[in-house]
C-alpha positions in Angstrom: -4.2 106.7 -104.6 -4.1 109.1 -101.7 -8.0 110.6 -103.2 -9.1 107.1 -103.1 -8.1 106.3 -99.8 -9.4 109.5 -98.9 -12.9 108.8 -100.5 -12.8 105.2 -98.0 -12.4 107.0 -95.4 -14.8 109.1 -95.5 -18.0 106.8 -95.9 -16.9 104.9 -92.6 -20.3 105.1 -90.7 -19.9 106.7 -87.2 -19.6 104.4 -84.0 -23.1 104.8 -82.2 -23.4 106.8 -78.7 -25.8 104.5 -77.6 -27.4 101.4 -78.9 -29.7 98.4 -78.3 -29.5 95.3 -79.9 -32.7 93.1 -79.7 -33.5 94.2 -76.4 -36.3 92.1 -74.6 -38.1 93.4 -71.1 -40.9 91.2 -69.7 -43.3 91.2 -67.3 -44.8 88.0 -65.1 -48.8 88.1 -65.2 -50.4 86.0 -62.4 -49.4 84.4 -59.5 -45.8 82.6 -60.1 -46.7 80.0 -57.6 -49.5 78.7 -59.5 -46.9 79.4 -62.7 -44.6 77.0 -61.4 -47.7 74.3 -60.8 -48.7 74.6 -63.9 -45.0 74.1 -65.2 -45.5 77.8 -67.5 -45.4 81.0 -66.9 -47.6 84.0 -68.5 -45.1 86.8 -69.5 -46.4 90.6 -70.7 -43.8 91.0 -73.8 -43.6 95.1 -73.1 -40.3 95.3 -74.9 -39.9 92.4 -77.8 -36.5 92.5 -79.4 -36.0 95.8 -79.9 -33.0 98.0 -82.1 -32.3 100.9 -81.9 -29.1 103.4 -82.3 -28.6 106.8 -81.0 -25.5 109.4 -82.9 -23.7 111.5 -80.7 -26.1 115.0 -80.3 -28.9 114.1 -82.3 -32.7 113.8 -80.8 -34.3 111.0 -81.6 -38.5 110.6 -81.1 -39.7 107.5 -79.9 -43.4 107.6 -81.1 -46.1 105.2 -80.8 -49.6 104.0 -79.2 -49.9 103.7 -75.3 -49.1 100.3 -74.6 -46.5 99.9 -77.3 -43.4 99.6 -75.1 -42.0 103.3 -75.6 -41.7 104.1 -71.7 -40.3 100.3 -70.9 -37.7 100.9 -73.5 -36.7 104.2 -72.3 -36.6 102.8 -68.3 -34.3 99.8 -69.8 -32.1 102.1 -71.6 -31.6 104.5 -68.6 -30.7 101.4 -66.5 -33.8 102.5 -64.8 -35.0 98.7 -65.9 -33.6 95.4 -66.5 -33.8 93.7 -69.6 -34.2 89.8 -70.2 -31.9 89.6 -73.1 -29.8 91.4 -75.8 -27.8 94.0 -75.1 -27.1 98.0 -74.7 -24.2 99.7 -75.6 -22.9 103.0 -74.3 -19.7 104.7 -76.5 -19.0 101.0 -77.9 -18.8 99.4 -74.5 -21.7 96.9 -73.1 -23.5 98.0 -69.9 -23.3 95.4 -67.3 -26.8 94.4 -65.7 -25.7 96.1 -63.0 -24.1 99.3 -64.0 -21.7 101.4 -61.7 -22.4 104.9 -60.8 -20.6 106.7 -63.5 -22.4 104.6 -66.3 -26.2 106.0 -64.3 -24.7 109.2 -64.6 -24.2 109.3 -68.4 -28.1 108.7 -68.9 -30.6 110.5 -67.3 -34.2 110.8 -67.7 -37.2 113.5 -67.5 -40.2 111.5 -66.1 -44.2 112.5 -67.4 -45.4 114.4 -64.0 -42.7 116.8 -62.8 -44.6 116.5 -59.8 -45.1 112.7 -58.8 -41.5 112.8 -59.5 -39.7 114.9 -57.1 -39.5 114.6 -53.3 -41.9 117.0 -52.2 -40.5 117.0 -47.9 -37.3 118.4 -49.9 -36.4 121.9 -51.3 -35.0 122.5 -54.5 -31.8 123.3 -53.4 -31.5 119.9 -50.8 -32.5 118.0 -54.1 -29.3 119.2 -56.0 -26.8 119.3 -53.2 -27.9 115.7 -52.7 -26.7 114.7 -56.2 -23.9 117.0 -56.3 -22.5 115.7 -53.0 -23.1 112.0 -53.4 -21.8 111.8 -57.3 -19.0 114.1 -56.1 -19.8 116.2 -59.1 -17.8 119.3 -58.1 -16.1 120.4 -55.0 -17.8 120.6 -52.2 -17.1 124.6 -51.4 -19.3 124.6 -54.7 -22.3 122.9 -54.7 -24.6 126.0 -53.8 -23.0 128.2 -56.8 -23.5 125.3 -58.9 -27.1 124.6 -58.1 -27.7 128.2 -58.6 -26.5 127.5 -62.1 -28.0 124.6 -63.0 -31.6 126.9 -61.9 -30.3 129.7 -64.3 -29.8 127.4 -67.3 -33.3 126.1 -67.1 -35.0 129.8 -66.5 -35.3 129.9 -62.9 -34.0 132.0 -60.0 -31.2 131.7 -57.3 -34.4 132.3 -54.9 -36.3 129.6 -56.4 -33.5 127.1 -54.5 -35.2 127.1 -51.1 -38.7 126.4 -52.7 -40.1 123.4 -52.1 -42.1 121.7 -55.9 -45.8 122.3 -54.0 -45.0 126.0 -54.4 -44.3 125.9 -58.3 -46.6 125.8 -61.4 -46.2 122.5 -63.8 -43.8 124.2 -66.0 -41.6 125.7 -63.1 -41.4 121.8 -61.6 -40.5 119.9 -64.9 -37.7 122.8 -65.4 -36.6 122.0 -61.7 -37.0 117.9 -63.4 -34.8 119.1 -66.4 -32.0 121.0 -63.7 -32.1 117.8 -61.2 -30.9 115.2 -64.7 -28.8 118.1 -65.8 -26.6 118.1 -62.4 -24.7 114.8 -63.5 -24.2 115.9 -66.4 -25.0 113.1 -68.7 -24.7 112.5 -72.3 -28.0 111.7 -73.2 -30.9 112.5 -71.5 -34.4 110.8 -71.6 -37.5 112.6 -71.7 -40.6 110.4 -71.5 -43.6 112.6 -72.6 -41.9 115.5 -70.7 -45.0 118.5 -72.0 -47.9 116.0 -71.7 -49.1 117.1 -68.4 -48.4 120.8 -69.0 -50.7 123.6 -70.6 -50.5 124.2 -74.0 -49.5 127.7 -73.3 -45.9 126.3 -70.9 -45.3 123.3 -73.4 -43.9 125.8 -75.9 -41.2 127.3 -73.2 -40.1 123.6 -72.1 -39.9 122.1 -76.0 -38.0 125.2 -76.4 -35.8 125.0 -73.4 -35.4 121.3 -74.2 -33.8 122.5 -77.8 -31.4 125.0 -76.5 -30.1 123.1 -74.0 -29.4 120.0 -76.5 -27.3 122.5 -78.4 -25.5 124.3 -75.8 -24.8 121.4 -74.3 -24.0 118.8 -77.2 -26.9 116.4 -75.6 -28.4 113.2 -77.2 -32.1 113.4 -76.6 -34.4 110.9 -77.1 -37.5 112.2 -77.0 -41.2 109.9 -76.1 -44.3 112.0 -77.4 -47.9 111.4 -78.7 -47.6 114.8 -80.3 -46.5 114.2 -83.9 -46.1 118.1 -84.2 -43.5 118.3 -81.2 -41.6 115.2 -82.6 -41.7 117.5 -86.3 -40.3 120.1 -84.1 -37.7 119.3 -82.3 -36.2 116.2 -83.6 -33.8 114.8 -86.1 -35.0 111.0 -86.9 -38.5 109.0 -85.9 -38.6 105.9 -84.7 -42.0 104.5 -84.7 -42.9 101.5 -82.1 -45.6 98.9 -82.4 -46.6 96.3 -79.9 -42.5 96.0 -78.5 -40.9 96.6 -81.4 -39.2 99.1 -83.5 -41.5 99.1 -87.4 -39.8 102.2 -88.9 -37.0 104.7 -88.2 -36.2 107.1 -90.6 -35.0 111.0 -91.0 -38.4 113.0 -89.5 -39.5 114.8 -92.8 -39.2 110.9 -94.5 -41.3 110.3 -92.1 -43.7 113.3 -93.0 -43.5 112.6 -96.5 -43.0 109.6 -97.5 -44.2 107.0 -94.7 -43.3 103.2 -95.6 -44.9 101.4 -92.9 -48.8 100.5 -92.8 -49.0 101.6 -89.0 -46.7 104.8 -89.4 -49.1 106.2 -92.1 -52.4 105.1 -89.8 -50.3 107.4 -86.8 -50.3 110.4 -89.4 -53.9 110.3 -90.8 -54.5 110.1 -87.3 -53.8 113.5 -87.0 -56.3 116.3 -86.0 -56.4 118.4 -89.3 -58.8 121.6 -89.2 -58.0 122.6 -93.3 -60.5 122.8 -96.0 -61.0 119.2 -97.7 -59.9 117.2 -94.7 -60.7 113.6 -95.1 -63.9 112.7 -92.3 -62.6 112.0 -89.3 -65.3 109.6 -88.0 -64.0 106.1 -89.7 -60.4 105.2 -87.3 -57.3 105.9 -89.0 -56.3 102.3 -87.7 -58.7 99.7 -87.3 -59.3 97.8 -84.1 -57.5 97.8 -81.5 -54.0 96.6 -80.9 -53.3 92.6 -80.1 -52.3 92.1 -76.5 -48.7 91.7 -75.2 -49.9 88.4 -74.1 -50.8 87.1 -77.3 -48.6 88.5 -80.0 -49.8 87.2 -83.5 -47.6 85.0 -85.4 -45.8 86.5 -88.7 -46.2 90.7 -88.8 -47.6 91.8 -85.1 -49.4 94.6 -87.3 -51.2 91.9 -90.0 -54.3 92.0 -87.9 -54.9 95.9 -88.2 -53.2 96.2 -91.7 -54.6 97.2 -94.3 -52.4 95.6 -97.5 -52.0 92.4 -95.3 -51.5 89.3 -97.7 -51.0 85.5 -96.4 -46.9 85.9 -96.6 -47.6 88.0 -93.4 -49.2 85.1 -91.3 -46.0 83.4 -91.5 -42.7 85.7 -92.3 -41.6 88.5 -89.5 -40.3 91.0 -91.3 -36.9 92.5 -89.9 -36.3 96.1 -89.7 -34.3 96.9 -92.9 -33.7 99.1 -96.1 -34.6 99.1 -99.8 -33.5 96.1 -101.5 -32.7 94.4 -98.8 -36.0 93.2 -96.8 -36.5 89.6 -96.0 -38.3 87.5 -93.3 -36.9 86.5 -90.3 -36.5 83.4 -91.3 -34.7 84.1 -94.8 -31.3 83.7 -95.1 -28.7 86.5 -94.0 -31.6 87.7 -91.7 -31.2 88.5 -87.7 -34.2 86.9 -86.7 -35.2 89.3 -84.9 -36.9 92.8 -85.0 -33.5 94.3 -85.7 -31.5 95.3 -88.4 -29.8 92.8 -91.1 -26.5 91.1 -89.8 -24.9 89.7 -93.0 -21.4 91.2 -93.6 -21.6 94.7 -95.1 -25.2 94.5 -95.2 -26.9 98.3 -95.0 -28.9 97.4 -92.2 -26.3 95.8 -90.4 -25.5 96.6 -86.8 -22.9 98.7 -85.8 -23.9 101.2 -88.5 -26.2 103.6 -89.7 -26.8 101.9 -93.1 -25.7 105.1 -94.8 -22.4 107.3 -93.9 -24.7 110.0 -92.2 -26.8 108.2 -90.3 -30.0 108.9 -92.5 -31.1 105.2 -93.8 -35.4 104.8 -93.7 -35.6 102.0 -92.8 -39.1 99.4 -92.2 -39.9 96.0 -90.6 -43.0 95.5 -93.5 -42.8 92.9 -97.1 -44.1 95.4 -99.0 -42.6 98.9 -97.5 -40.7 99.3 -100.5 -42.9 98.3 -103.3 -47.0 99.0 -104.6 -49.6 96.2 -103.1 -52.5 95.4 -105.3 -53.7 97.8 -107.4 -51.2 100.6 -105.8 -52.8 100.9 -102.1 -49.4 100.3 -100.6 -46.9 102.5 -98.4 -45.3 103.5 -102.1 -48.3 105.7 -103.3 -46.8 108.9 -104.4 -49.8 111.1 -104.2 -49.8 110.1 -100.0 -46.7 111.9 -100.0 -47.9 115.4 -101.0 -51.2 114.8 -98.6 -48.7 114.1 -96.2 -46.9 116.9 -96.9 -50.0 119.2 -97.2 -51.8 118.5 -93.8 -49.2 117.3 -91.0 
């Protein structure tokens, strides 16, 4: 008796760190005067119902085309943004619209350009004490030691305090980025394409610097990056993003290996490959170009670039779930939204992980699961070990 009560408590899923649950962020196009005329008003869908759960010191990659909502997301989830519906939870509680000081401390974010995004009239060091003395993050008579440390955990100097960010190369101003999130110390930290406008040669240091830190420090990261290698890297899950919405999250070498959805395996034959017997290059991985936010297609938002699209996708959304338990939005038992499945128990229901670590692949596509056709589909076994071979 005492085994088997063991045994049930031990596949209890862990409670989230953070979480969305279909999560919408819009964007008025046009003039709302002639909006209010016309009695309608043109929104830009950036973010479109969007789930999405974070575990306590994991790193999570947000990947995706530009223009597929992966920055809004990250700006809503940092309270950086506000959303038009569904909610965000932080340790199980909801965060208010409006959210107090110590919930914008507990998220923090690394922005693109180190540059554009620090004050360049201040120093370094009037930067930090700034934070340190308006969040009351340690006693006054300790701000300078403590700036010097935050400097020292990201590689730089005590000396590099009275320098203003015009005096330091790209890599030296996203560390001083990284230091200025790090002096609230938050729980999870954001970083929104935090290499792309660095050398090749100083992305290395920072992905690197990025890792250490998230495990001296226990941090959640959630990590936004075109570079499928850096995601392979340094994270632990991939969620892949489409047009506002969450299509696929899964463990990252799942992801590698055994893709499910359509547009996850166009993002990985999109790779650059330089081995002998690489497929040509010159036809698109993807075909055309994605719909607009405006206009969002009826059914599947990826039917009009995939490639194993039958006529069930014109009219069924498909929700973001696991094997054997993928339906429309519109079937029974189903959210009806983008998110995970919300009957009782269900794998894919919210508030869990689907499995008791956390490590559930799950797809918003009919056919993720199963062979299209004549064995075209996400299932093909011999994608896997190309998969495998070239990324």
């Amino acid at each position: 008796m005492t085994a088997a009560a063991n045994d049930t408590t031990a596949v209890v899923p862990a409670e989230p760190l953070l979480s969305a649950r279909d999560v919408s962020v819009s964007f008025p196009v046009g003039s709302r005067v002639a909006a209010r005329f016309r009695g309608e008003e043109r929104l830009l869908r950036a973010v479109d119902g969007v789930d999405l759960q974070m575990r306590r010191g994991e790193a999570l990659a947000l990947v995706g085309e530009s223009g597929s909502g992966k920055s809004t997301l990250a700006l809503a989830l940092a309270g950086l943004l506000r959303t038009d519906g569904g909610e965000i939870r932080f340790d199980g509680r909801v965060l208010p619209a409006s959210r107090s000081r110590a919930d914008r401390r507990r998220i923090q974010m690394v922005f693109q350009d180190p540059y554009s995004s620090l004050n360049p009239r201040m120093t370094v060091g009037g930067m930090l004490r700034e934070l340190l003395r308006v969040h009351h993050v340690v006693p006054a008579n300790r701000v300078a030691e403590f700036s010097a440390e935050l400097l020292a955990l990201v590689g730089l100097g005590e000396a590099d305090l009275s320098a203003y960010p015009r005096q330091f190369s790209g890599g030296q101003r996203q560390r001083v980025a990284i230091a200025r999130a790090l002096a609230l110390r938050p729980d999870v930290l954001v970083a929104d394409e935090p290499v792309s406008a660095l050398d090749v040669s100083v992305q290395a240091t920072i992905l690197n610097l990025l890792s250490n830190l998230r495990n001296d420090l226990g941090l959640t990261l959630l990590l936004i990056s075109h570079n499928l290698a850096v995601v392979r890297h340094l994270c632990d899950r991939v969620a892949v993003m489409y047009l506002g919405r969450i299509v696929e999250v899964a463990p990252t070498e799942e992801i590698f290996s055994t893709p499910r959805h359509p547009y996850t395996r166009g993002l990985l034959a999109a790779i650059p490959r330089m081995t002998e017997g690489a497929v040509d290059g010159s036809a698109p991985a993807i075909a055309g170009d994605p719909p607009s936010p405006l206009r969002i297609p009826a059914g599947c938002r990826f039917r009009t670039r995939c490639p194993i699209a039958q006529p069930r996708c014109e009219q069924e959304d498909p929700v973001l779930a696991a094997p054997g338990l993928h339906g429309s939005a519109d079937s029974p038992g189903s959210s009806g939204s983008s998110g995970f499945l919300s009957s009782p128990g269900s794998v894919g229901s919210f508030g869990s992980f689907g499995s008791p670590d956390g490590a559930e692949h799950l797809a918003a596509c009919h056919f993720a699961f199963s062979v299209v056709g004549d064995g075209a589909g996400p299932g093909r076994s011999e994608k896997r070990s190309e998969n495998e071979h070239n990324a």
